[in-house]
C-alpha positions as CSV (number, residue, x, y, z in Angstrom):
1,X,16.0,-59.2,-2.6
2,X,13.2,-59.4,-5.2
3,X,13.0,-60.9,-8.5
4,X,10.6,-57.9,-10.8
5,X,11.1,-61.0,-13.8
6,X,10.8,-64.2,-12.4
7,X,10.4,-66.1,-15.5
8,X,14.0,-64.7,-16.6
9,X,15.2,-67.5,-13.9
10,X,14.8,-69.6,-16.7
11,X,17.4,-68.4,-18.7
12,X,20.1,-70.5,-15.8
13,X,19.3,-73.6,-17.8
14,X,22.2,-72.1,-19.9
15,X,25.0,-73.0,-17.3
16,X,24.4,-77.0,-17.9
17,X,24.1,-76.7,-21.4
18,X,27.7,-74.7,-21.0
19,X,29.0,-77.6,-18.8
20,X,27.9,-79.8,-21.2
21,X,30.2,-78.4,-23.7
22,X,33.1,-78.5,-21.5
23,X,32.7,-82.6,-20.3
24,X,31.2,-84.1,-23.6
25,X,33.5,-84.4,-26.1
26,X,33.0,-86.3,-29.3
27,X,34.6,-90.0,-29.3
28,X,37.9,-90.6,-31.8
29,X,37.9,-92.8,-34.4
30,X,40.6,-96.1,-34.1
31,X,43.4,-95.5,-36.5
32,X,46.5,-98.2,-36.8
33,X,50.1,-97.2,-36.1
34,X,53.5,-98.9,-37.0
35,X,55.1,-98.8,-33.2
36,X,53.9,-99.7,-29.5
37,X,56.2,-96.8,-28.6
38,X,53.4,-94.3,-29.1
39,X,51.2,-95.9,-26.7
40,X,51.2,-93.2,-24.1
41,X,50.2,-90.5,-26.7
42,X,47.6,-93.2,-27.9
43,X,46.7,-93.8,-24.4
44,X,46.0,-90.2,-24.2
45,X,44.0,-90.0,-26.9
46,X,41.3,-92.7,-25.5
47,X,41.3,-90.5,-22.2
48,X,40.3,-87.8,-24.5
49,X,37.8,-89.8,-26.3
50,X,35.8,-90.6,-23.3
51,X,32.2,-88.9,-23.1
52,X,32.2,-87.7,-19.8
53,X,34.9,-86.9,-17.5
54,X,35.7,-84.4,-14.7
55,X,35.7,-81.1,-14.9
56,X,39.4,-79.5,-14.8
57,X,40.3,-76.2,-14.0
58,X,39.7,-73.8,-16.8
59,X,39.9,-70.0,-16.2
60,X,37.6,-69.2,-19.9
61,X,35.3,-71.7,-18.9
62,X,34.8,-69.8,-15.3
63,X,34.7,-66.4,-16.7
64,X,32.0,-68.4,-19.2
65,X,29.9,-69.5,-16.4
66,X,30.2,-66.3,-14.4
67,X,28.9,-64.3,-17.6
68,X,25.8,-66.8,-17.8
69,X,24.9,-66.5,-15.0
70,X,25.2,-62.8,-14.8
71,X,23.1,-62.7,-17.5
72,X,20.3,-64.6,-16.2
73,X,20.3,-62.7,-13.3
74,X,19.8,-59.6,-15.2
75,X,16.8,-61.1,-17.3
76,X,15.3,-61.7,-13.8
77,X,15.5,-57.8,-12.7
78,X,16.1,-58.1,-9.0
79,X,15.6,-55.4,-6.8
80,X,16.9,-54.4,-3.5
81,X,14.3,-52.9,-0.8
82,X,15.8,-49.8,0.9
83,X,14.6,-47.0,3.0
84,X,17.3,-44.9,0.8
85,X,15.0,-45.5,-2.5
86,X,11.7,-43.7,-2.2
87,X,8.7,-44.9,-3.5
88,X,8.0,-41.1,-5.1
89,X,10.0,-38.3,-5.8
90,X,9.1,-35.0,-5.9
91,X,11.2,-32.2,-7.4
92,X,10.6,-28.1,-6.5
93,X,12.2,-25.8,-9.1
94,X,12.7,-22.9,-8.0
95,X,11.6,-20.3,-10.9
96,X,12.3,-17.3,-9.7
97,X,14.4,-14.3,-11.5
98,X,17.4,-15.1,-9.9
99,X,17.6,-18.6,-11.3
100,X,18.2,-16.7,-14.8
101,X,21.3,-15.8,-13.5
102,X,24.3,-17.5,-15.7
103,X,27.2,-18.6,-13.6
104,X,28.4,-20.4,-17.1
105,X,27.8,-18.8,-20.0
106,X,25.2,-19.6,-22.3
107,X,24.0,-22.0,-18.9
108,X,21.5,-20.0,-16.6
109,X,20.7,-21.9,-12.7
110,X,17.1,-23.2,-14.0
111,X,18.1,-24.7,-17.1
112,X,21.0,-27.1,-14.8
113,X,18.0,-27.8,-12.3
114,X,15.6,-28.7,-15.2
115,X,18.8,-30.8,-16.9
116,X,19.2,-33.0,-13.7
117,X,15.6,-33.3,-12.8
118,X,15.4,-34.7,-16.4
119,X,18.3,-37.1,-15.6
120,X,15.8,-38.2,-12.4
121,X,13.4,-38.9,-14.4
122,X,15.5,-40.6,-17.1
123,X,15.9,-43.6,-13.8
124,X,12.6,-43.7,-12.6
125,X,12.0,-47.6,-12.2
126,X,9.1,-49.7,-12.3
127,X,6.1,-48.5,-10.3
128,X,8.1,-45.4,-9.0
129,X,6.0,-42.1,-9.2
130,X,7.7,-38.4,-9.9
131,X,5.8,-35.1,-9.6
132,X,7.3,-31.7,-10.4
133,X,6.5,-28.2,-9.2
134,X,7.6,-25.2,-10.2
135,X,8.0,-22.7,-7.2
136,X,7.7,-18.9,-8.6
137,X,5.0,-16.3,-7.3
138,X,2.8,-19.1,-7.7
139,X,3.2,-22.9,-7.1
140,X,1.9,-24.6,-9.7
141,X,2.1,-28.4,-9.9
142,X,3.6,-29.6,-13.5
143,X,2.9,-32.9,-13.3
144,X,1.4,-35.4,-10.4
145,X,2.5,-38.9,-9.7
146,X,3.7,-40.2,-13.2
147,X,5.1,-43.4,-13.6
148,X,6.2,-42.3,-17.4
149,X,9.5,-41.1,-17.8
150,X,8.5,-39.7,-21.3
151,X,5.9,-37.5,-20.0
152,X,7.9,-35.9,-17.3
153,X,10.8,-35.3,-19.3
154,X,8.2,-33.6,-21.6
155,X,6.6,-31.4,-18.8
156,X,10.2,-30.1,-17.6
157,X,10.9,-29.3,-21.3
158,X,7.8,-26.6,-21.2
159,X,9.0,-25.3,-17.8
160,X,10.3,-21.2,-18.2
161,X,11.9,-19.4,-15.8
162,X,10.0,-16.4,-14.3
163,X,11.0,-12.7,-13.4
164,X,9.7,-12.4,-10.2
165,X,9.9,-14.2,-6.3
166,X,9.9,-17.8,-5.9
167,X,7.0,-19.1,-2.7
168,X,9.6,-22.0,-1.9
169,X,7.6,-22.4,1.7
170,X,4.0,-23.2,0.0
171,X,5.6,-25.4,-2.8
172,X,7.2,-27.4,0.5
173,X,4.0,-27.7,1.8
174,X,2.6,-28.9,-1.0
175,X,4.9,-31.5,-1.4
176,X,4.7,-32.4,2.2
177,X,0.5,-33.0,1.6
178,X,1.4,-35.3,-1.2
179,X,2.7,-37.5,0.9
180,X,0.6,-41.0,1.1
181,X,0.9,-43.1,4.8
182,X,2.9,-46.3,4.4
183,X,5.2,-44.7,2.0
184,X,8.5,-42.9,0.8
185,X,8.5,-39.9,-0.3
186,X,12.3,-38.2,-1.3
187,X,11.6,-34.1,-1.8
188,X,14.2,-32.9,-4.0
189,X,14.6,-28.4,-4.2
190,X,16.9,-26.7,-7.0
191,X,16.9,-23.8,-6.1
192,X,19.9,-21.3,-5.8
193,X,18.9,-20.0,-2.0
194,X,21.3,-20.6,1.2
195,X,17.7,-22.3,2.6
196,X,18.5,-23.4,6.8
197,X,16.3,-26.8,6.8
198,X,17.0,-28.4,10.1
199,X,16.7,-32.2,10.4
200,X,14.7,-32.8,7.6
201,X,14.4,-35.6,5.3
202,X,14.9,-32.8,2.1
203,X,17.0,-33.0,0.3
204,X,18.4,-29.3,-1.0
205,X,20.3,-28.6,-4.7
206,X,22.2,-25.4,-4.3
207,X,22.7,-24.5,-8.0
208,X,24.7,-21.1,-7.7
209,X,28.3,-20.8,-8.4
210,X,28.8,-17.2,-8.0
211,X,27.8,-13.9,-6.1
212,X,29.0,-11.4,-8.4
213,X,26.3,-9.3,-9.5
214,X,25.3,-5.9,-9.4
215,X,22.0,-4.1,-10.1
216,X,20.6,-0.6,-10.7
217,X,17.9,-0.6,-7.3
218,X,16.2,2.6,-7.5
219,X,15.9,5.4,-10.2
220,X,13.5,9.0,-9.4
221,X,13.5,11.9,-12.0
222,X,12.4,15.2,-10.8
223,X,12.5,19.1,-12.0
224,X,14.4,22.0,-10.1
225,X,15.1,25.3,-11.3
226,X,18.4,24.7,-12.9
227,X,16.5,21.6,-15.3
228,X,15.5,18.3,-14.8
229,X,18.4,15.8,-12.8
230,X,18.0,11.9,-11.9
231,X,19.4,10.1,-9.1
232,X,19.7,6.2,-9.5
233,X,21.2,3.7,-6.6
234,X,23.0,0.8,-7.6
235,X,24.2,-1.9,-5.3
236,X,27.2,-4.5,-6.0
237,X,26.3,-7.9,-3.9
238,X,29.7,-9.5,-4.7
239,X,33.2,-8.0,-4.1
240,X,34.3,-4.5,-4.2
241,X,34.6,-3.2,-7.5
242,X,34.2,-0.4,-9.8
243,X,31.2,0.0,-11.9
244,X,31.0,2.3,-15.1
245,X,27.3,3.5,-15.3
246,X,26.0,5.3,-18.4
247,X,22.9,7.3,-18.4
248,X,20.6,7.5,-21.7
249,X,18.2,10.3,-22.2
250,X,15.0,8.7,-24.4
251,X,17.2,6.2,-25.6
252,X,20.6,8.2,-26.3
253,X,23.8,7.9,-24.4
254,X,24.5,11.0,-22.7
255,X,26.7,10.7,-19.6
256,X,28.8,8.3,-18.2
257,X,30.1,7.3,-14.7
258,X,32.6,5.2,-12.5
259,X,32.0,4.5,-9.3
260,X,33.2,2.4,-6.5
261,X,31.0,0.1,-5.1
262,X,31.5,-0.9,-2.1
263,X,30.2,-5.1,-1.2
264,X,26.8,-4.9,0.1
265,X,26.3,-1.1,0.1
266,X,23.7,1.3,-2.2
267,X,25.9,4.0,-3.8
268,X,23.2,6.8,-4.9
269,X,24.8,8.5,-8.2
270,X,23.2,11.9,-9.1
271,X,22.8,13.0,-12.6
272,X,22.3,16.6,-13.7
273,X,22.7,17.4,-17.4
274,X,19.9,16.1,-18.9
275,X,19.0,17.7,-21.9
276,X,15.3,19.7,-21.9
277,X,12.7,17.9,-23.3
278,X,13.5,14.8,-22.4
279,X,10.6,12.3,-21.3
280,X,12.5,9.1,-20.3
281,X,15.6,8.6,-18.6
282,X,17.8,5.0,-18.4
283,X,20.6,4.1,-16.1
284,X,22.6,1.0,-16.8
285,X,25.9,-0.6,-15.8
286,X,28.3,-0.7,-18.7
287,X,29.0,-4.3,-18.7
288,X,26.7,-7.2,-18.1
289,X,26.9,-9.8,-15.3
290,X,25.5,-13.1,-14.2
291,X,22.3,-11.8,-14.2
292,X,21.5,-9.4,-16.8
293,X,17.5,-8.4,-15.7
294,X,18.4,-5.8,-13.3
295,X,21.5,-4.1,-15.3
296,X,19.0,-1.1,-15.9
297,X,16.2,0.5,-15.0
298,X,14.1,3.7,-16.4
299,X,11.9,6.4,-14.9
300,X,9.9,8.8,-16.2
301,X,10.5,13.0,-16.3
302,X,7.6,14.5,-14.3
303,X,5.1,16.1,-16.4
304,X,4.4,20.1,-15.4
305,X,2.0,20.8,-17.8
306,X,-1.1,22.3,-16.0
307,X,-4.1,21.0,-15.6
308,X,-7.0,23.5,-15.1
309,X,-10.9,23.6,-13.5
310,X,-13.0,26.2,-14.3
311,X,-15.6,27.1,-11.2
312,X,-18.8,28.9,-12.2
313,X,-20.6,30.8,-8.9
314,X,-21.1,33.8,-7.8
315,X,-20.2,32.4,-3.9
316,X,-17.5,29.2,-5.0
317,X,-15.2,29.7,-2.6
318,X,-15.9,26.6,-0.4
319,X,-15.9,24.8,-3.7
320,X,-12.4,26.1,-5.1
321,X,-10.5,25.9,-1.9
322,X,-11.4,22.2,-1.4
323,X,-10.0,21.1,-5.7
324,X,-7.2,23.4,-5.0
325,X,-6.4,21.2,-2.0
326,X,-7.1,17.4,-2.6
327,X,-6.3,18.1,-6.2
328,X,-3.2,19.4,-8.4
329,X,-5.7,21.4,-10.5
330,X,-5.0,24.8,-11.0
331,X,-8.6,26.4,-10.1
332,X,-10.3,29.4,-11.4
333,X,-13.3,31.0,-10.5
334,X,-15.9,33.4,-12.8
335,X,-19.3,34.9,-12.2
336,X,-22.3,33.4,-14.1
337,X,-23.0,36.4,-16.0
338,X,-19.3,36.4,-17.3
339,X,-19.8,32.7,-18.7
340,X,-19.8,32.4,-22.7
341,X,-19.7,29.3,-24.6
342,X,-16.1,29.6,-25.3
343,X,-15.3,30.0,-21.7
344,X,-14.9,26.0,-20.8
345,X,-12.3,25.7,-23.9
346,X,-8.8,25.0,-22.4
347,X,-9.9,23.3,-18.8
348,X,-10.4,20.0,-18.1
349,X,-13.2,20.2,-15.2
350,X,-16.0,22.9,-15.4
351,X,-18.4,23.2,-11.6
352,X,-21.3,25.0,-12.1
353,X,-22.5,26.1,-8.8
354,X,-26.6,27.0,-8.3
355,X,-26.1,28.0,-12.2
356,X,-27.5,25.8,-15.4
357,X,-25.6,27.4,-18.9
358,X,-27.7,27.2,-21.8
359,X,-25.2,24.5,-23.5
360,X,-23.2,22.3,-21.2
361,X,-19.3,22.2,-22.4
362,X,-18.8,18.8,-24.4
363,X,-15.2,19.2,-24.2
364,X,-14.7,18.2,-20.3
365,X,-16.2,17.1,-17.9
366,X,-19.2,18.5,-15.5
367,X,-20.3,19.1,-11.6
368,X,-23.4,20.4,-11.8
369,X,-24.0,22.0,-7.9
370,X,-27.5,22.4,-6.9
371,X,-29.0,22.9,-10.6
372,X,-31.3,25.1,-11.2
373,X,-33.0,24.1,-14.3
374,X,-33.4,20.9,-16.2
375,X,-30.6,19.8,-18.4
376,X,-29.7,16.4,-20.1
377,X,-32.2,14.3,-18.8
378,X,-32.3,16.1,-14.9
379,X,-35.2,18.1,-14.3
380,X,-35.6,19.2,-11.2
381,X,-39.5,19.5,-9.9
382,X,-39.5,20.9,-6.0
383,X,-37.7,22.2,-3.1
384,X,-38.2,19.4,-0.2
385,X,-37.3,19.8,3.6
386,X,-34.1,17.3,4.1
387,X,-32.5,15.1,6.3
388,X,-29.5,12.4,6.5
389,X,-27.8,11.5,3.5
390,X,-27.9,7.2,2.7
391,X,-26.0,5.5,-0.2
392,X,-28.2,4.3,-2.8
393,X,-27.8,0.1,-4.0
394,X,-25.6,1.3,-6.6
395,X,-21.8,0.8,-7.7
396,X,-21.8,4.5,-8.5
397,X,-22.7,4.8,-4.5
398,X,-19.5,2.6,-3.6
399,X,-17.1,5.0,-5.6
400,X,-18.8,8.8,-4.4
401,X,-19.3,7.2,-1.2
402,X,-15.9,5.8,-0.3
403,X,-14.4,6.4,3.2
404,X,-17.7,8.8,3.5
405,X,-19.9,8.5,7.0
406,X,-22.8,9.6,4.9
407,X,-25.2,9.6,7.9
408,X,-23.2,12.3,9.0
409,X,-23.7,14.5,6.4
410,X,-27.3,16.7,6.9
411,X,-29.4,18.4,4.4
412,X,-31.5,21.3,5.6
413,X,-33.4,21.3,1.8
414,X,-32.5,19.6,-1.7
415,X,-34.0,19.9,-5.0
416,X,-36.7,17.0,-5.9
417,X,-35.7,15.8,-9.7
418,X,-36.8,13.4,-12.4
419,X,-33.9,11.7,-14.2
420,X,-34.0,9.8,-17.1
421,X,-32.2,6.0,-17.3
422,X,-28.9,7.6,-18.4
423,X,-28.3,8.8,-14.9
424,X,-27.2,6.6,-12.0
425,X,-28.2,7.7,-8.4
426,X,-25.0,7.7,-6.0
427,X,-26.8,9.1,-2.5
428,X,-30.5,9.1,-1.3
429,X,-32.2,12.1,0.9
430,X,-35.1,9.7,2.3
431,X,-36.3,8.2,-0.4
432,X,-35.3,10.7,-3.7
433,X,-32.4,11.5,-5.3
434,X,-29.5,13.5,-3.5
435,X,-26.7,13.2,-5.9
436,X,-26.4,11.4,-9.1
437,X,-23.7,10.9,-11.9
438,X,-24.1,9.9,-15.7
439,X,-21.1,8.9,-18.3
440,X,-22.4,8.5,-21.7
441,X,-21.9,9.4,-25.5
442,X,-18.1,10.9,-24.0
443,X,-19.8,12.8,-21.3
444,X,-19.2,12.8,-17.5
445,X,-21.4,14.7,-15.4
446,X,-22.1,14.8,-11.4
447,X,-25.2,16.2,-10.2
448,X,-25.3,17.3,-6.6
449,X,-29.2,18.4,-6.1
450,X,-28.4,20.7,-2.6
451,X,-27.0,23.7,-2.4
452,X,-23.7,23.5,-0.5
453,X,-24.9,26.5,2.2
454,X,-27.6,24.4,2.9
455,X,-25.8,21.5,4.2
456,X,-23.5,20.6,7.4
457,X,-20.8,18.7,4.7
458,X,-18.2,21.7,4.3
459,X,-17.7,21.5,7.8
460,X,-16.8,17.7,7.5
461,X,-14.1,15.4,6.9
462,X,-16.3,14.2,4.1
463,X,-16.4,17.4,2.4
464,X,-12.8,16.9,1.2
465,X,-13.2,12.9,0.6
466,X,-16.0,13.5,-1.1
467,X,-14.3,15.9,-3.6
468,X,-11.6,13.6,-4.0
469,X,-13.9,10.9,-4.9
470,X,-15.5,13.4,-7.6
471,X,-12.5,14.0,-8.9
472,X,-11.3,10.3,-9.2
473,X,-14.5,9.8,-11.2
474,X,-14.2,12.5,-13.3
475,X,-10.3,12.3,-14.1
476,X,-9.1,9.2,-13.2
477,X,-5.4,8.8,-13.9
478,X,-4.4,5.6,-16.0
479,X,-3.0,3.6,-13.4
480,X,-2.5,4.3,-9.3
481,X,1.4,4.7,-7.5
482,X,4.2,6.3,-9.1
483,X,4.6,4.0,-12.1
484,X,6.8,1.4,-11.1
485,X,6.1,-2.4,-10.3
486,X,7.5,-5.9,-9.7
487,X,7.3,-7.9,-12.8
488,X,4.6,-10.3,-12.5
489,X,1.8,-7.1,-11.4
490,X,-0.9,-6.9,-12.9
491,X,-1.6,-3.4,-13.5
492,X,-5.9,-2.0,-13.3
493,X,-5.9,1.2,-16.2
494,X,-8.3,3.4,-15.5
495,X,-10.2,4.4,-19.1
496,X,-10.3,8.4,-19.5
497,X,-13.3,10.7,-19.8
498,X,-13.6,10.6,-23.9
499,X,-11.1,7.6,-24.5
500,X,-11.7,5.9,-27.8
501,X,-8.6,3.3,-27.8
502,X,-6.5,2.2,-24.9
503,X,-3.2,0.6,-26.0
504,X,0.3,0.0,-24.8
505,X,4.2,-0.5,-26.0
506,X,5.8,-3.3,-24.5
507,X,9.7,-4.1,-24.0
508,X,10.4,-6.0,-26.7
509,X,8.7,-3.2,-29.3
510,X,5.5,-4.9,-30.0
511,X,2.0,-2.9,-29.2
512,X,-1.6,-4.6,-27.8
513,X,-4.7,-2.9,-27.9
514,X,-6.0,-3.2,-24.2
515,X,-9.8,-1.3,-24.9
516,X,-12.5,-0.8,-26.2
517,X,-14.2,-2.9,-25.0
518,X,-14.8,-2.9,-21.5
519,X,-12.1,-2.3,-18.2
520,X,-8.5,-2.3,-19.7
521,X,-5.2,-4.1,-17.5
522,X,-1.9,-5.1,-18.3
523,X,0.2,-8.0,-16.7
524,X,4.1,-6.9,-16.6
525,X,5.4,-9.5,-17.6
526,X,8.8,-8.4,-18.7
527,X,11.4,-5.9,-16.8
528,X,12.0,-3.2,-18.7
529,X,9.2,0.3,-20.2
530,X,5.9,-0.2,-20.6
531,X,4.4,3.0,-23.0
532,X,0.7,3.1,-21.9
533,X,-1.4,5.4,-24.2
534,X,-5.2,6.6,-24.6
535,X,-6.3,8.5,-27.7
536,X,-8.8,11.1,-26.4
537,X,-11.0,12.7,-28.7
538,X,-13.0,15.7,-27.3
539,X,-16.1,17.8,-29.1
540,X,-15.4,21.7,-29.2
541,X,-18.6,23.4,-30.9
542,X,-18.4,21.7,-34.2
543,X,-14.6,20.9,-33.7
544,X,-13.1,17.5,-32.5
545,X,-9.9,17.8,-30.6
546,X,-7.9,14.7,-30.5
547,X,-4.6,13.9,-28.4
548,X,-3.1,11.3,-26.7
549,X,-2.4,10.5,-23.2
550,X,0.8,8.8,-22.2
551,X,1.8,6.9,-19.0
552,X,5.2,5.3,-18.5
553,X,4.9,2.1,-16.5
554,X,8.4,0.5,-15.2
555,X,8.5,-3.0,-14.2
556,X,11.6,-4.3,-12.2
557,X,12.5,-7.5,-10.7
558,X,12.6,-7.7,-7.1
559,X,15.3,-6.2,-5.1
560,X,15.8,-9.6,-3.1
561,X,16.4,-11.3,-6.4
562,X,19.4,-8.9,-7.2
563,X,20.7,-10.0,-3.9
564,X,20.9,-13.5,-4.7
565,X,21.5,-15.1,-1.7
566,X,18.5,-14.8,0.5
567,X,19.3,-16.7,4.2
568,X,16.3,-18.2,6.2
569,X,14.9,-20.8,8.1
570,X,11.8,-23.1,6.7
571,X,8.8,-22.9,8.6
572,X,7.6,-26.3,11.0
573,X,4.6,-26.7,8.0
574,X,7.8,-26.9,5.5
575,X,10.0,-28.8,7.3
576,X,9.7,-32.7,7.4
577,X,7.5,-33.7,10.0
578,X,7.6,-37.6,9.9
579,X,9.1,-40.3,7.6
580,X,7.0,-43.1,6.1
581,X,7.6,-46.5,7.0
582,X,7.3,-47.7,3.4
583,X,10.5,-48.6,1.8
584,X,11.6,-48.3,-2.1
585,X,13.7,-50.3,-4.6
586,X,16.8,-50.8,-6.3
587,X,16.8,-52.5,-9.2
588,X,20.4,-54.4,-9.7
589,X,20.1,-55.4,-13.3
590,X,22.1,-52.0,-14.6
591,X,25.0,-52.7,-12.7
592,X,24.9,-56.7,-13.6
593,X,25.1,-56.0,-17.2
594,X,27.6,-53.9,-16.7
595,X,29.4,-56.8,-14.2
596,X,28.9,-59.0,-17.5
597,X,30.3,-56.5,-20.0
598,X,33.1,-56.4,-18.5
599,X,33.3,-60.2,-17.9
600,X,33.1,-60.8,-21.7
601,X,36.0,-58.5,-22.3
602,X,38.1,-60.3,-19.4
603,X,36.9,-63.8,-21.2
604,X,38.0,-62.4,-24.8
605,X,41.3,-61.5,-23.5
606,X,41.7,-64.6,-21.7
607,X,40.6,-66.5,-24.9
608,X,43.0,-64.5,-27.7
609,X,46.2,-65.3,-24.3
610,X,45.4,-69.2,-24.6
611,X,45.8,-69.2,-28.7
612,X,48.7,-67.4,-28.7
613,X,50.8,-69.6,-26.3
């Protein structure tokens, strides 16, 4: 045993004084009486007027002495040393979206793991260190090593739950790093996973209560020739039950299911009678559960309006079969002598093939195929002999060149050209200019200076990656995939050909501007319809034409995090490796104060027993 407060020893000069009271009593005065026969009683009395005599058995006076010295005791602070009380403790909290879940109302898994870890640090004793980490997608360490119990209590208090997985191996080995030689480390986990540790010194908090939850997994929207249907998949992970789904088309109830669901099994649920028009469609269970996050879950109605490209060439046919295949363009094909000025309105990609109009289309964007003559800032000088094509040192080369073997591509001759600094060179023939690209004041165009005929490339694999590539550049989509992501994504948006404001709808109603300036992205933060939108305003002769682009981006929690109960066994770097040799403390002066509280009541009792009788 340690003493923390030796000088509190001190305080045990309060059991003589104590005694003192007990065996010094104050001496009687002599007073004269009328009979000898009192002489016992007055016999007595000197006894009792004696200063010092010995102690007789006295229970108040015990309990007394016991309390004194109790009290000393606990002045003093002693402490034991024990393997059992580490020197540190380190707590994980698991923060993933499945420790939202609320197996008692109004009380979610996350918010009991931050309550006791906050009890933990309420009992941090002297010189005892706590660190906390919050295991989510990321680990991210909260606070390192405190002794103050104020501070950590503060940093669990600014905790949040997250919506996504929870890394529970990395934020073990984390904790296991933190680990100093010569001492005790205790590693506490709240987390609400059925974790297999082993023999390990780790010490697991299983905060679930309950299984019962079901969640809508997967939801597609597609068109037939009857009209648009849905089919959503939902999956009950507690016991068999029936589920009433209702299905809400842009936000009005229309149909409404029940279906069994089975424990453990995905139940797909078709839906058919969706009204025309409709853009967005939402399945959700009827009644909410544990965990409310995955109750519902939207997808978009696939767009069929057409998207045209407009080839100009009296020979295009290697040009329009290639768009027509990488591409969902609808392509068609004129001759140059049929082309008017009014003949690019309606498409959204014009190719002009060996042919130069008089006034490029502002209203879409441009391949300009072996030009002929000079145009907005290209002006081609010669014909020169060719050879192998090479990417030039540019980023423009790293998005027209992807997945290309541009070695393998020959040129039998290419047009020689001057461009101006608005233009960006993609490939090189030697050392000039093969193909080139330019996007300014809302125009796209691609240059390729070769004639098609005079080249190997539409007999290559590049020949259809390299239209793919044009295309990608000229109409990029908003965002890659089919529009639906874990929460916690961060989603790239690609900014459209004439795109004067990039903006987007969240969940909860609120809209952020995400561009101009610069590159746009979104983080999904939230489960639930993200409305992503680009106002594009095109020129049409002396005519603007303004519309706006929308994109439906879904974010869902992750399937395992419906499930709940996710079984596995910590890797060796995760599991405890070795125990220090260090050992913590106890202090004992809680449990002595509470020795003396009850003393004092047992001495108080004792006392009011004695004046009675």
């Amino acid at each position: 045993m340690e003493f923390l407060n030796p000088w509190g020893l001190l305080s045990l000069l309060a059991v003589p004084a104590l005694i003192a009271l007990y065996i010094l009593r104050q001496k009687h005065k002599e007073v004269k009486i009328p009979s000898l026969l009192l002489w016992k009683k007055t016999q007595t009395m000197m006894e009792a007027s004696t200063p010092w005599q010995k102690l007789k058995k006295n229970l108040l006076f015990i309990l007394q002495l016991l309390a004194v010295i109790l009290v000393a005791l606990a002045i003093s602070r002693p402490a034991l040393k024990s393997s059992r009380f580490a020197d540190e403790i380190i707590v994980i909290i698991d923060s993933s979206a499945s420790m939202r879940a609320e197996d008692t109302p109004g009380k979610t898994r996350f918010d009991i793991a931050v309550r006791e870890a906050s009890a933990i640090a309420d009992g941090l004793r002297q010189d005892q260190r706590m660190t906390v980490i919050a295991a989510g997608s990321t680990v991210t360490p909260v606070i390192s090593r405190s002794e103050s119990r104020y501070d950590v209590r503060a940093a669990l208090e600014g905790l949040k739950c997250g919506l996504s997985g929870a890394d529970l191996e990395n934020a073990l080995v984390l904790a296991r790093s933190m680990q100093n030689a010569g001492e005790t480390v205790e590693i506490r986990l709240y987390t609400d996973s059925d974790l297999i540790t082993g023999e390990t010194d780790l010490v697991i908090v299983n905060t679930a209560k309950s299984r019962e939850n079901a969640a809508i997994i997967n939801l597609s929207c597609g068109k037939t020739e009857s009209g648009a249907m849905a089919l959503s998949v939902v999956e009950n992970f507690g016991k068999d039950r029936e589920i009433t789904l209702e299905m809400l088309c842009d936000g009005v109830l229309t149909d409404a299911k029940n279906v069994e669901c089975p424990e453990g099994t995905p139940v797909p649920v078709y839906w058919k009678n969706i009204p025309e028009g409709t853009k967005l469609v939402t399945v959700r269970t009827a009644s909410s559960d544990i965990l409310p996050d995955d109750d519902s879950l939207s997808a978009a109605i696939p767009d069929d309006s057409e998207s045209k490209a407009l080839v100009v060439s009296e020979s295009g046919f290697f040009i329009q079969k290639a768009i027509s295949a990488v591409s969902g363009l609808a392509v068609y094909m004129i001759d140059p002598e049929n082309w008017t000025d009014s003949s690019a309105d309606g498409y959204d990609l014009c190719v002009f093939d060996s042919f130069v109009p008089d006034k490029l289309p502002s209203g879409c964007p441009c391949w300009m195929i072996n030009p002929t003559k000079e145009f907005d800032g290209l002006v081609p000088v010669t014909t020169l002999k060719g050879s192998t094509l090479s990417a030039a040192p540019t980023e423009l080369a790293s998005e027209l060149g992807e997945y290309m073997n541009l070695p393998s591509v020959i040129l039998a001759r290419f047009s020689e050209a001057v461009l101006d600094d608005s233009w960006e060179t993609a490939f090189l023939c030697g050392e000039y200019p093969a193909a080139a690209a330019k996007k300014s004041d809302g125009r796209v165009l691609i240059a390729l200076l070769f004639d098609l005929h005079d080249s190997n490339l539409p007999l290559l694999k590049e020949y259809p990656i390299l239209i793919q590539n044009m295309l990608s550049y000229s109409l990029p989509v908003m965002t890659e995939g089919d529009g639906v992501y874990e929460t916690g994504t961060t989603v790239d948006v690609n900014i459209l050909a004439y795109s004067v404001k990039t903006y987007a709808k969240l969940p909860d109603g609120s809209e952020v501007t995400l561009a101009p300036p610069g590159r746009a992205s979104i983080t999904l933060s939230d489960p639930g319809v993200y409305i992503l939108s680009q106002d594009i305003e095109r020129r049409t002769g002396e005519e603007t034409k303004k519309t706006t682009v929308t994109r439906y981006l879904i974010a869902k929690i992750p399937a395992d995090e419906s499930a709940m109960s996710p079984v596995g066994e910590l890797s060796d770097e995760a599991r405890a490796d070795r125990r220090a040799d260090g050992k913590g403390q106890l202090e004992l002066w809680p449990y002595i104060a509470a020795a003396v509280l009850l003393l004092l009541c047992a001495e108080w009792w004792v006392y009011c027993r004695e004046n009675k009788l």
